[in-house]
C-alpha positions in Angstrom: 25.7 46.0 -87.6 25.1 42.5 -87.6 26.8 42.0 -91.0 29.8 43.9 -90.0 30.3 41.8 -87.3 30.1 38.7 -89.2 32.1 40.3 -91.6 35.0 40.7 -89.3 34.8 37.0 -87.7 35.2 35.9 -91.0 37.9 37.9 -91.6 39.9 37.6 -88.9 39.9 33.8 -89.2 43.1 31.8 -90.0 42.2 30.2 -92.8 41.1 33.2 -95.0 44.6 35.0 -93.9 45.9 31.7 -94.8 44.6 32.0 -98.2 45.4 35.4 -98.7 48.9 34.5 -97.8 48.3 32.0 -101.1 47.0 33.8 -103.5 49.5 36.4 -103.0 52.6 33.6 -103.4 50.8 31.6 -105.8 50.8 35.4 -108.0 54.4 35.5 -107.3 55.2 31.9 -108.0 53.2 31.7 -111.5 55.1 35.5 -112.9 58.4 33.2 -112.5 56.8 29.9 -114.2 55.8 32.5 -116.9 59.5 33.5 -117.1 60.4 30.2 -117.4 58.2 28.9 -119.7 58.3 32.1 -122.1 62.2 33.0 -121.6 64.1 29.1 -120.9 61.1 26.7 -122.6 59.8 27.7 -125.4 63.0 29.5 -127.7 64.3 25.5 -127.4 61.1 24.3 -128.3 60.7 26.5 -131.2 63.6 26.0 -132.4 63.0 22.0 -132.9 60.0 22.5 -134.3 61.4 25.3 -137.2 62.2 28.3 -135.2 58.7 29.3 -134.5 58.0 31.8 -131.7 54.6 30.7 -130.2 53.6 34.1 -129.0 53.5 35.1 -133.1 50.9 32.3 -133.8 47.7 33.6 -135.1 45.1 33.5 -137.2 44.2 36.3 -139.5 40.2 36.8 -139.6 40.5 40.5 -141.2 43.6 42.2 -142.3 44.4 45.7 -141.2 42.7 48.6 -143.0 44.2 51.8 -142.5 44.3 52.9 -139.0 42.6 49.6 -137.9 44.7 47.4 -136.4 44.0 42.9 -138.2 41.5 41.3 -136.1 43.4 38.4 -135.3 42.9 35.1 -133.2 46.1 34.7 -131.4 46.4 30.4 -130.6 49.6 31.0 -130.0 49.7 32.7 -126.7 46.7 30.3 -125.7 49.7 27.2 -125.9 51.5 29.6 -124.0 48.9 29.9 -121.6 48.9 26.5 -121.3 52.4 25.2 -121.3 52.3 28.2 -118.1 49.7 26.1 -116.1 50.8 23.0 -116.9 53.6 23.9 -115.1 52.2 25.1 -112.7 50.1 22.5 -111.6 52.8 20.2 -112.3 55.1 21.9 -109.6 51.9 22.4 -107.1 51.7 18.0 -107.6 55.5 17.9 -106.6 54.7 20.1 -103.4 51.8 19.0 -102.3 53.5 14.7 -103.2 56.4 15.8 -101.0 54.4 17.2 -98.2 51.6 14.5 -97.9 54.7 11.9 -98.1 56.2 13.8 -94.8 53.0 13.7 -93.5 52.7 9.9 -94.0 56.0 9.3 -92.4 55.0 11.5 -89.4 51.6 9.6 -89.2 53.4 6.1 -89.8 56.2 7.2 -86.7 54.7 5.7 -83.2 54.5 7.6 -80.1 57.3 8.0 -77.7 55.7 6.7 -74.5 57.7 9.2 -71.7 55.7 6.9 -68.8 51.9 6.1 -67.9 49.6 9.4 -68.6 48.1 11.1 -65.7 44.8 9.0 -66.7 46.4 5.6 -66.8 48.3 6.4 -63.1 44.8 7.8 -62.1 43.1 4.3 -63.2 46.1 2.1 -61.7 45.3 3.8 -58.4 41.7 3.2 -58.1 42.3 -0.3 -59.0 45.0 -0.5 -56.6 42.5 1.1 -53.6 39.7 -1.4 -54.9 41.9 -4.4 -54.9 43.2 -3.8 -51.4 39.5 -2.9 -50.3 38.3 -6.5 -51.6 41.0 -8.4 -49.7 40.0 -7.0 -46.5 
């Protein structure tokens, strides 16, 4: 039972909800850079470079034989792959740049002092008592 418990303090922790929370956005979030990359990018980008589709980039290793399908090695979704995470991580930069920058202004922004703290008015006092104790 010992495990199970474990189990479930590690579960029930923030941070793993937290990242839960993530992954499941981050899922979201790339099936839209996909989208963008695959249905706004790359037709443009084709285009300038001689109206190739990426996606229909391969390499033929054996050509089809009947009811076998070519074996083919397929580059071309690999760049698409990777125009997909570059922007990806290129967005995650801009996100994470704009929130560290609001952090550093937040950090950089002095305390409002509202009066003494309960310490500091604590501390006058004693001095206070021990100053007039000493004069006596």
């Amino acid at each position: 039972m010992k495990i199970i418990d474990e189990f479930k303090a590690f579960a029930i922790k923030g941070n793993v909800i937290d990242m839960a929370v993530g992954i499941i956005i981050g899922a979201a979030f790339g099936k839209i850079v996909t989208s963008i990359v695959t249905d706004i990018i790359m037709p443009p980008l084709g285009l300038v470079i001689g109206g190739v589709n990426f996606s229909d980039l391969k390499f033929v290793m054996k050509e089809a034989v009947g009811a076998n399908p070519a074996v083919t090695l397929n580059y071309g979704n690999f760049i698409q792959v990777i125009f997909d995470f570059l922007i990806v991580a290129f967005s995650i930069f801009l996100v994470i740049k704009v929130l560290n920058a609001a952090k550093k202004k937040e950090e950089a922004k002095p305390a409002e002092k509202t009066g003494p703290s309960k310490e500091e008015q604590l501390l006058t006092e004693i001095r206070d008592l021990l100053k007039d104790k000493s004069e006596k």
